[in-house]
C-alpha positions in Angstrom: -2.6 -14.8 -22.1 -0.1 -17.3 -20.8 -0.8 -20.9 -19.7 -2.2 -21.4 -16.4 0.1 -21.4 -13.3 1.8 -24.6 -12.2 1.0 -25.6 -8.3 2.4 -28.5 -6.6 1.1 -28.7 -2.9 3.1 -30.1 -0.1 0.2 -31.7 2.6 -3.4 -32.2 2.0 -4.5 -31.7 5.9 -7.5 -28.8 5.9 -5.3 -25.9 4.4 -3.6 -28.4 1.4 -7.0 -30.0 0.6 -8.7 -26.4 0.6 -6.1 -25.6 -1.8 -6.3 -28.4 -4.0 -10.2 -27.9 -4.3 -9.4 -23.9 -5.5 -6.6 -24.9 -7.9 -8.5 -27.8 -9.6 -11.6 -25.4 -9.8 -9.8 -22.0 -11.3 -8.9 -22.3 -14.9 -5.8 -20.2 -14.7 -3.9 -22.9 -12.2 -3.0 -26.4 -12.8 -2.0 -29.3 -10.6 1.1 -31.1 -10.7 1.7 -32.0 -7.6 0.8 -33.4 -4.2 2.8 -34.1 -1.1 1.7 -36.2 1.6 2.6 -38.0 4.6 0.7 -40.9 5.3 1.3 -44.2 4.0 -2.2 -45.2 3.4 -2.3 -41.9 0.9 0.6 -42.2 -0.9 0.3 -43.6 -4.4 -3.4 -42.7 -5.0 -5.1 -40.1 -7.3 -4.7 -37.1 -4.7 -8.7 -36.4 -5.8 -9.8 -40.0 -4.7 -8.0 -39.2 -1.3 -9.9 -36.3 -1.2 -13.2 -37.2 -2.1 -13.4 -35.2 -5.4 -13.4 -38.0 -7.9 -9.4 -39.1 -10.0 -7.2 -35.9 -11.1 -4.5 -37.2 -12.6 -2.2 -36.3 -9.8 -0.8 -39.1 -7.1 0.6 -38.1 -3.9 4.1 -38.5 -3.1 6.2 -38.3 -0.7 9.4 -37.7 -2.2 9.9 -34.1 -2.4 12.4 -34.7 -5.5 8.6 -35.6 -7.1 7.7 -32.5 -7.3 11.2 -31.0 -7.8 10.5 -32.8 -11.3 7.1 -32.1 -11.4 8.7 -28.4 -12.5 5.7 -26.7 -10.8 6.1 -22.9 -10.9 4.9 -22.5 -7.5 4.8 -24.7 -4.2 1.9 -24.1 -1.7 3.8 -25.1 1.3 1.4 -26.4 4.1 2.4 -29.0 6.1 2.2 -29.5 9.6 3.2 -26.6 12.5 6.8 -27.9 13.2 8.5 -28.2 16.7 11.2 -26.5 15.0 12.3 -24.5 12.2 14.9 -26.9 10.9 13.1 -29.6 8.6 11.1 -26.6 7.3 13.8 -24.3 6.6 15.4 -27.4 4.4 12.5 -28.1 2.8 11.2 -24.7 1.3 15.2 -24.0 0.8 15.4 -27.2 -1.3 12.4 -25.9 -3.9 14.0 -22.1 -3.6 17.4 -23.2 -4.1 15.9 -25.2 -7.8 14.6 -21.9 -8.7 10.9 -22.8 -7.2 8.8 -20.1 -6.0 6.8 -21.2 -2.5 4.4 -19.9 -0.9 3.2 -20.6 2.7 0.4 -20.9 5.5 3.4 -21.2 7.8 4.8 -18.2 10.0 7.7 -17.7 7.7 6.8 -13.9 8.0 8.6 -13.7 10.7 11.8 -14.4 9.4 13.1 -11.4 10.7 12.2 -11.7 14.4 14.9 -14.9 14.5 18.2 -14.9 16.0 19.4 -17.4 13.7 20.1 -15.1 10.8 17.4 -16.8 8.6 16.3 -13.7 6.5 19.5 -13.1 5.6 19.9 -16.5 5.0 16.7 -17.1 2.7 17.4 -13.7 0.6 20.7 -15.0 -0.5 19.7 -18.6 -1.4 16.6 -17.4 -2.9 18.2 -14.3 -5.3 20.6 -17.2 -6.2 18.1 -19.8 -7.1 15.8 -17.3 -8.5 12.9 -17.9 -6.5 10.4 -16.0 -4.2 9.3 -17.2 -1.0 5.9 -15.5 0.4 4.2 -16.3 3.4 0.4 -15.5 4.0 -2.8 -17.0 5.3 -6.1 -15.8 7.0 -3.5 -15.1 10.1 -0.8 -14.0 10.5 -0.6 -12.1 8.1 -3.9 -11.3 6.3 -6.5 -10.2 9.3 -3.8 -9.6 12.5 -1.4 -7.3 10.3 -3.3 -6.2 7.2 -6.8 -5.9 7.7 -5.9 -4.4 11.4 -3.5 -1.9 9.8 -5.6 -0.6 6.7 -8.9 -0.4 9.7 -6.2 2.0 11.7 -6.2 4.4 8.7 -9.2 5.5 10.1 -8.0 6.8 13.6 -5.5 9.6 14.3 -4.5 8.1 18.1 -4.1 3.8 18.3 -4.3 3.2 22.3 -4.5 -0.5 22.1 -5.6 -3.2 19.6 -7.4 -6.1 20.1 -7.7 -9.0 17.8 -9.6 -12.5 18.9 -9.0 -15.6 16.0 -12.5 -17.6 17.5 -12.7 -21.1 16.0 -15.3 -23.7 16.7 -13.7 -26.8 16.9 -15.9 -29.7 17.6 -16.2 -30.8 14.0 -12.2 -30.2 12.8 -10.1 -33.0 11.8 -9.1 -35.8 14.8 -5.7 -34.5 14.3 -6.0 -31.0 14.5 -8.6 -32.2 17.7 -5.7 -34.3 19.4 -3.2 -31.5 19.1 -6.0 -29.1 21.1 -6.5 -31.9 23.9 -10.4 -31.7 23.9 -12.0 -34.1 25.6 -8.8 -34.7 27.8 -8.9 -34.4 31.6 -7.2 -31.0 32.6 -4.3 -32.8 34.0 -3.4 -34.6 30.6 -4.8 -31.6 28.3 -1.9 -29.8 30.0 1.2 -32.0 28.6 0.3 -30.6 24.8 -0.2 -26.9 26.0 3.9 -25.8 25.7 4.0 -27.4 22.3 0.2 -25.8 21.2 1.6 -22.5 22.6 4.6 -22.3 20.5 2.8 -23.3 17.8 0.1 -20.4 17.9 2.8 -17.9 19.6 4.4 -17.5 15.5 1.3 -16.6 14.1 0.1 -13.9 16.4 3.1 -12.7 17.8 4.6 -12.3 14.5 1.8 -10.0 13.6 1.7 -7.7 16.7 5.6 -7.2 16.0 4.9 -6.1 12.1 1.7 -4.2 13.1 3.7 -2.3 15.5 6.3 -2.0 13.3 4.4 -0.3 10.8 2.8 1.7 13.0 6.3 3.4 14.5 5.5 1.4 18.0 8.7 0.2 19.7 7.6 -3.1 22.2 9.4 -3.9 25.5 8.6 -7.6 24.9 5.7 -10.2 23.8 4.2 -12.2 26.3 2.1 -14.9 25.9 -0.3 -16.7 28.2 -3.1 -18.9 28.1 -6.5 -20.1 29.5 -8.4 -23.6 29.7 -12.2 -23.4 28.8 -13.8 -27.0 31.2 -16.6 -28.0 29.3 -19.6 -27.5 31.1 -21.8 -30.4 29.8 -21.5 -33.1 27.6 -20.3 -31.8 24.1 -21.3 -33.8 21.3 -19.2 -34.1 18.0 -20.4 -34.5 14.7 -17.5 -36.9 13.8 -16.2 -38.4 17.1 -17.2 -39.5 21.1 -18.3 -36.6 22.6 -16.4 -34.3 25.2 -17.3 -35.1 28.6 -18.4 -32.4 31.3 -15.7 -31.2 33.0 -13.2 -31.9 30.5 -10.9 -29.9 28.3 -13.9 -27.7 26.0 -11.3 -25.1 24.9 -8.1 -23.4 24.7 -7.7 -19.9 25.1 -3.9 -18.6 24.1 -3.0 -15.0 24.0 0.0 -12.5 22.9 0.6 -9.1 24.6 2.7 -6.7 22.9 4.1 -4.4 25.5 4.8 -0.6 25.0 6.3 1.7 27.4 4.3 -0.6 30.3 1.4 -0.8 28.6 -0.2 -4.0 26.7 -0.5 -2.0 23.0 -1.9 -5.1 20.7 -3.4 -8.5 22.6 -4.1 -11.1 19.8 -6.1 -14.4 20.8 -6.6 -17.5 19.7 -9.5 -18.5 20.6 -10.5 -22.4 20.1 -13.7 -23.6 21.8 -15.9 -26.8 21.2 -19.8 -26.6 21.9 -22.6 -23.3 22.1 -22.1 -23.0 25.7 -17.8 -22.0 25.3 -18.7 -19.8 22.3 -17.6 -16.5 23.1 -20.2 -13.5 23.5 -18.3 -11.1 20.8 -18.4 -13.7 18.2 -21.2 -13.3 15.6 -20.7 -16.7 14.6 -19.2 -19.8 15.0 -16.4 -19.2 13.3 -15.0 -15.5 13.3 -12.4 -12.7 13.6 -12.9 -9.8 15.7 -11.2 -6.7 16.0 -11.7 -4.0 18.2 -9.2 -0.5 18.0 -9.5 1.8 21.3 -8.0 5.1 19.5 -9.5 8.0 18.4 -12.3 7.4 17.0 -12.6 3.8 18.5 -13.2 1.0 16.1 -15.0 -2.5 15.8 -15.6 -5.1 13.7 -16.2 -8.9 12.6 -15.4 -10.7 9.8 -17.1 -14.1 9.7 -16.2 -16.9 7.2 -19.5 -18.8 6.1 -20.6 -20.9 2.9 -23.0 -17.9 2.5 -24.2 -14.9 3.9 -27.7 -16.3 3.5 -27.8 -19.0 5.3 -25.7 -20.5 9.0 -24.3 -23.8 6.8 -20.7 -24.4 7.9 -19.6 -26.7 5.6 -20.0 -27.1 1.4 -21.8 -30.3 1.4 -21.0 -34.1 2.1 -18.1 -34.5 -0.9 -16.3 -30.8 0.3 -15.9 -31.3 4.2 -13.4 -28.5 4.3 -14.7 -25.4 6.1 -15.1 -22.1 5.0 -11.8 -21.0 7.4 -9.8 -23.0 6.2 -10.2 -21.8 2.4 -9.7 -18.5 4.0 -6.6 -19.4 4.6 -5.7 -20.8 1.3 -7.2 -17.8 -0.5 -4.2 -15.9 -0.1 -1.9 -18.2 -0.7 -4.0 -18.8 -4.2 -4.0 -15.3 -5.3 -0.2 -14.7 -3.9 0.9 -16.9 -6.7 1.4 -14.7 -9.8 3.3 -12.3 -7.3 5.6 -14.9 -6.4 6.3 -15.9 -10.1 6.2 -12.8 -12.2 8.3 -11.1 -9.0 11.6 -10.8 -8.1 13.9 -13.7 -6.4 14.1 -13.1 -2.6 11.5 -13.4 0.6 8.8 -11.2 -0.4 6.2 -9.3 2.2 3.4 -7.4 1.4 3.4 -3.8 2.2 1.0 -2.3 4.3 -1.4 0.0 3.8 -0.5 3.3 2.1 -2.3 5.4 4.4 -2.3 3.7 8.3 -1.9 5.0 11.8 1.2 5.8 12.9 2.6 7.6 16.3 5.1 9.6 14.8 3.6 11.4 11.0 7.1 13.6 10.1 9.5 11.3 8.2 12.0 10.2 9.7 
């Protein structure tokens, strides 16, 4: 058996901390690493930071740290940029020292640019030696594989629907800013073009690779969105509340469009209090997918501490909800992939037997 896996993170936000708590807990990974931002986090035991007691492990925020660290894997999972640039340098500059990285970030969709950046990360990994993977709970995971394995069971796809539902009164005062809760409509609205572009990689990325499995060609992707005004007084477990009348939710949707027709809407749904919570989701925190074909499909998956009981979080020294380590999850068990695989950008196949419109090879 061979020693465990080497993991440096870059950011300990929800996804990095839900990652650290998984790596530190499985015997077959190690920490060497952390990456951070903040100046007030910098320097300390990366497990004080987080509440879990000293690891041996200080967060840096020099990325040559973990360069020399000699990790065999990155999980790369900083914040959404506004663009691609910084991010492209930084996952090249681990690639490029023969680093594999793996990412929450939409990097999937490498081949949907115009900038020639598949091309451009298969060279400079196969020449570094390094695989570069991205996953998470979405894209990737429930938009484009779990949807695509559930349309094995139809012989027609008409139109797919997926809705991401997230309560969000208790996440992170960043992550909370970024949304605008609590914001008058007229201020909400100066963070929606930057929230929208953010969200549009994820879900538009997966409609494009779900229909591309699937033998669908798409006219476009078109993406719109809808404000959710809190109808009461909203309150938060770890801030003021949200006023009545203010910003309660964000709504943001992708349409992929096939000869006229929307083929695959995916939502991000984002709501704060029991009154905004959508009537499909079975609970506070959900994914549902519904397949109009033939035979027509539905279902929920719902990320809980337990199926026995509502609890939302682990307990007062694990804040980090059970969504978020859905998203690190895959990241986690992508690792050995991305080590004991071939150099290049790496993405998962879909499922061996799926829906598709035309069943003679081509």
């Amino acid at each position: 058996m061979r020693d465990p896996y080497r993991v440096a993170v870059w950011g300990i936000g929800q996804v990095g901390a839900a990652a650290i708590r998984e790596i530190v807990r499985l015997d077959s990974l190690e920490l060497v690493g952390a990456l951070g931002s903040r100046a007030e986090k910098v320097g300390r035991d990366v497990g004080e930071v987080l509440g879990m007691g000293p690891l041996g492990v200080r967060v840096t925020d020099d990325p040559a740290a973990l360069v020399e660290a000699h990790p065999d894997v990155v999980l790369y999972a900083p914040l959404d940029p506004v663009d691609w640039k910084q991010t492209d340098e930084e996952i090249l500059l681990f690639l490029q020292a023969g680093i594999n990285v793996v990412t929450s970030l939409a990097y999937e969709g490498l081949r949907y640019r115009d900038d020639g950046a598949l091309e451009r990360f298969e060279r400079l990994s196969k020449a570094g030696g390094a695989t570069l993977y991205a996953t998470g709970v979405n894209g990737d995971f429930i938009g484009e594989r779990l949807v695509t394995t559930l349309s094995g069971l139809c012989s027609d796809v008409e139109h797919i629907t997926m809705k991401e539902i997230w309560r969000s009164d208790w996440v992170g005062s960043g992550l909370f800013d970024q949304f605008g809760f609590g914001k008058p409509l007229d201020q909400a609205a100066m963070g929606e073009e930057y929230l929208m572009t953010g969200l549009e990689r994820y879900h538009s990325v997966s409609i494009r690779n779900v229909a591309r499995h699937m033998g669908v060609v798409l006219d476009s992707v078109e993406t719109s969105s809808v404000k959710l005004v809190a109808p009461a007084d909203i309150e938060r477990p770890n801030g003021p509340p949200i006023l009545a009348g203010t910003l309660g939710g964000r709504v943001i949707q992708m349409s992929g469009i096939s000869d006229g027709k929307e083929f695959y809407r995916s939502e991000g749904v984002f709501y704060c209090g029991a009154d905004l919570k959508p009537p499909e989701a079975t609970a506070d925190t959900c994914w549902y997918i519904e397949i109009e074909g033939r035979p027509s499909l539905r279902t929920t998956v719902v990320a809980s501490v337990s199926t026995r009981d509502n609890r939302v979080q682990y307990g007062d020294n694990d804040p980090t909800s059970p969504g978020f380590y859905a998203i690190a999850a895959p990241m986690i068990q992508a690792i050995p992939v991305v080590v004991e695989g071939a150099p290049g950008v790496w993405e998962h196949p879909p499922a061996a037997l799926h829906y598709q419109r035309e069943l003679r090879p081509r």
